[in-house]
N, C-alpha and C positions, 0 to 999 in steps of 0.2 A: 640137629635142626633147632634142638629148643635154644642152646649156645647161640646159634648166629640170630634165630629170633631176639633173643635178649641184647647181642651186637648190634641188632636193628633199630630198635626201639632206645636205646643208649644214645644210637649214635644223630637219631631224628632229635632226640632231647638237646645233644649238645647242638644240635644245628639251630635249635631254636634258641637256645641260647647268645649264639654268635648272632645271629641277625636281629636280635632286640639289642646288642652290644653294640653294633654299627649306627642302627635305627637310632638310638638314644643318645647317641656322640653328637648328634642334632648340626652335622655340619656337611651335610650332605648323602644320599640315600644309593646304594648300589643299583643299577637298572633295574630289577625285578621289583625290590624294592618300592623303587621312585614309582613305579606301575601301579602298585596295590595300594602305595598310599594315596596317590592321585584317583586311583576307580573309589576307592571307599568314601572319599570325600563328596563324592556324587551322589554316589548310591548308600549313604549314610550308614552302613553296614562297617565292622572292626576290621581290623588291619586281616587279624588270621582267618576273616568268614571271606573275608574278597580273596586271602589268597589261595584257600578252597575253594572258591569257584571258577579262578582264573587256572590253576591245574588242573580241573576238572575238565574242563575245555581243552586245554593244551593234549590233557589224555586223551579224551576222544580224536582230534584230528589227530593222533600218533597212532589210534589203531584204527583210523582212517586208511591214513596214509601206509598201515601192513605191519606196523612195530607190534611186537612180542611184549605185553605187560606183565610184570611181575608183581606179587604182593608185596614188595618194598614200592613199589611204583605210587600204589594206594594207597598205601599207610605216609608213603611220604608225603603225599596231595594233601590227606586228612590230618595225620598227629602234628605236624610243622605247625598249621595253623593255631590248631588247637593250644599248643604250647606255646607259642606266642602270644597268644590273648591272653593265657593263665598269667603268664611272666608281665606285662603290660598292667593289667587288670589290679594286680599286688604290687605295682610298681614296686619289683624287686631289685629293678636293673636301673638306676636315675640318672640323670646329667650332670657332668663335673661342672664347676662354676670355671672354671680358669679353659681357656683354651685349646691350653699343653694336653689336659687332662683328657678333655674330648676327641684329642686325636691319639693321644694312647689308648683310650677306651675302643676308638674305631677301630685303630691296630691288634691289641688285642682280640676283636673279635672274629675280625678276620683268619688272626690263628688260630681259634676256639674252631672255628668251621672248617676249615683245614683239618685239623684234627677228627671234627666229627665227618668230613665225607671218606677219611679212613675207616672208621667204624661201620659206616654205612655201606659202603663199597663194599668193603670186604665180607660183608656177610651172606653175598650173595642172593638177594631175593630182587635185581630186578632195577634199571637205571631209574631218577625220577621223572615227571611226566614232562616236566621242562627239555627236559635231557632228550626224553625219549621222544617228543616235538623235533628236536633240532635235528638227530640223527634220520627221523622221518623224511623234513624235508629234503637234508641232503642226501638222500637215496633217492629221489624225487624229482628234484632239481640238477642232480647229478655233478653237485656243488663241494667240494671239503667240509669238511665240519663245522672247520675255524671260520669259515667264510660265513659259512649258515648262522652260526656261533655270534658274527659279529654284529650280520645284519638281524638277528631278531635282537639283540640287545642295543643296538644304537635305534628299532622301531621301537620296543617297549620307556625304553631311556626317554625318549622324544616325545610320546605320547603321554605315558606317567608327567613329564615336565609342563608339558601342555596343559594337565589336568589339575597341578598344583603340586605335583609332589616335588621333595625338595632336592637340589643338585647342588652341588659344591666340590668341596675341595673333598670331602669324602666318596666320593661317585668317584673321581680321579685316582683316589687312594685305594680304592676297591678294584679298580680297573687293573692297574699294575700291579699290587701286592698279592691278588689269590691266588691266581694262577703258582709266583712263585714260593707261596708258603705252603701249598698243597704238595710243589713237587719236595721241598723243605721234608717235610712230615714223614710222607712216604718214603723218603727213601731213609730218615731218622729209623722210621717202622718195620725199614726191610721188608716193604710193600710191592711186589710187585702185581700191580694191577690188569696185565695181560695173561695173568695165571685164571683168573675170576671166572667162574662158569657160571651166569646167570637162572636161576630158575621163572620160568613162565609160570604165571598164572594157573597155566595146563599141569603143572607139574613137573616140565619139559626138562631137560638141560637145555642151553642154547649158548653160544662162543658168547666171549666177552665184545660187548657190545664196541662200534667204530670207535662213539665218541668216548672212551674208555681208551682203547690203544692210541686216539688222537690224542688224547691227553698227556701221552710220555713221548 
C-alpha cells in the first residue's frame, strides 16, 4: 500500500507538472483548463485554488449521483492544485519565445500527463473527481461515457472561453493528442488498465471503473 501510495503522489506531481507545461505554451488551454482559468479571473482566486474547488464540486455531485470515492479521488482534487500553484508561484516551467517552441512545450506536456495518468491509475486508490462526475452522469443519463466525456468538455470549453480563458490551437492539440499518447504510454508500460481494482474510500475493492475500460 505504501508502494502505490508513493505511485499516487508521484504520479499527481507529474500531472501537475504536464498541465503548467500545456498552460504555459500560452497558445491555447485544454477544456478543464480554459475553465479554471476563466473562474479564477472572476473570483480573483489562483489557478490551483479554483481548480480545488471546481473538483470539490464535481466530487460531490459524483457521490450524488452514487459514485464510489476513493482517496486517490481527494488527493487528486487537493495535491494537482496545490502543485500547480507551487510550479507557477517559482515560475519553474516559462514560455519559449519562438512559436515552434510553444508547441513542443504543449506536446511535451501532454506526454508528461500521459505518463503520469499511468502512475495514477495504476495505483489504485480511486478515478479523479472529474472522471468520477462523468462516469456518474452516464450511469444517470444512461449515456456512454465518450458521449458524457464530450458533452461536459465541449460545456466546460464553452463556458471557461466565455469567461476569458484562452482557446487556440493548443485546445485543438489537446483535444486529439491525449487520448492517443495515453494509449501510447500504456501499452509502452504493459498497462493493462482493466486489471485495476479500485479501492473506496470504505476500504472496499470495487471493478475497475466504466470510464477506465471505456478508455481501451
Amino acid at each position: 500500500m505504501v508502494k502505490n501510495a508513493l505511485r499516487l503522489i508521484f504520479g499527481l506531481c507529474l500531472y501537475s507538472v504536464g498541465i503548467i507545461m500545456t498552460v504555459q505554451a500560452q497558445i491555447g488551454y485544454a477544456p478543464w483548463d480554459t475553465f479554471h482559468y476563466g473562474i479564477s479571473e472572476h473570483i480573483g482566486l489562483s489557478y490551483g485554488v479554483t481548480s480545488i474547488i471546481v473538483g470539490g464540486i464535481a466530487m460531490l455531485i459524483a457521490i450524488i449521483l452514487g459514485e464510489k470515492i476513493g482517496i486517490g479521488t481527494v488527493l487528486n482534487m487537493t495535491l494537482i492544485g496545490i502543485f500547480c500553484d507551487v510550479i507557477l508561484q517559482n515560475q519553474w516551467i516559462t514560455t519559449p519565445d519562438a512559436y515552434i517552441g510553444k508547441v513542443m512545450l504543449l506536446v511535451t506536456g501532454l506526454l508528461v500527463i500521459a505518463f503520469a495518468s499511468y502512475f495514477y491509475i495504476s495505483s489504485g486508490f480511486g478515478a479523479g473527481p472529474r472522471d468520477s462526475l462523468m462516469v456518474g452522469l452516464s450511469k444517470r443519463l444512461h449515456l456512454p461515457v465518450g458521449v458524457c466525456r464530450n458533452m461536459i468538455e465541449l460545456s466546460v470549453l464553452a463556458t471557461g472561453w466565455l469567461l476569458g480563458g484562452a482557446v487556440g490551437v493548443g485546445t485543438v492539440l489537446s483535444a486529439l493528442l491525449m487520448g492517443v499518447f495515453i494509449q501510447l504510454v500504456f501499452k509502452l508500460m504493459r498497462f493493462d488498465v482493466k486489471s485495476v481494482r479500485h479501492m473506496t474510500i470504505m476500504w472496499k475493492k470495487q471493478p475497475v471503473s466504466d470510464i477506465e475500460t471505456a478508455s481501451k
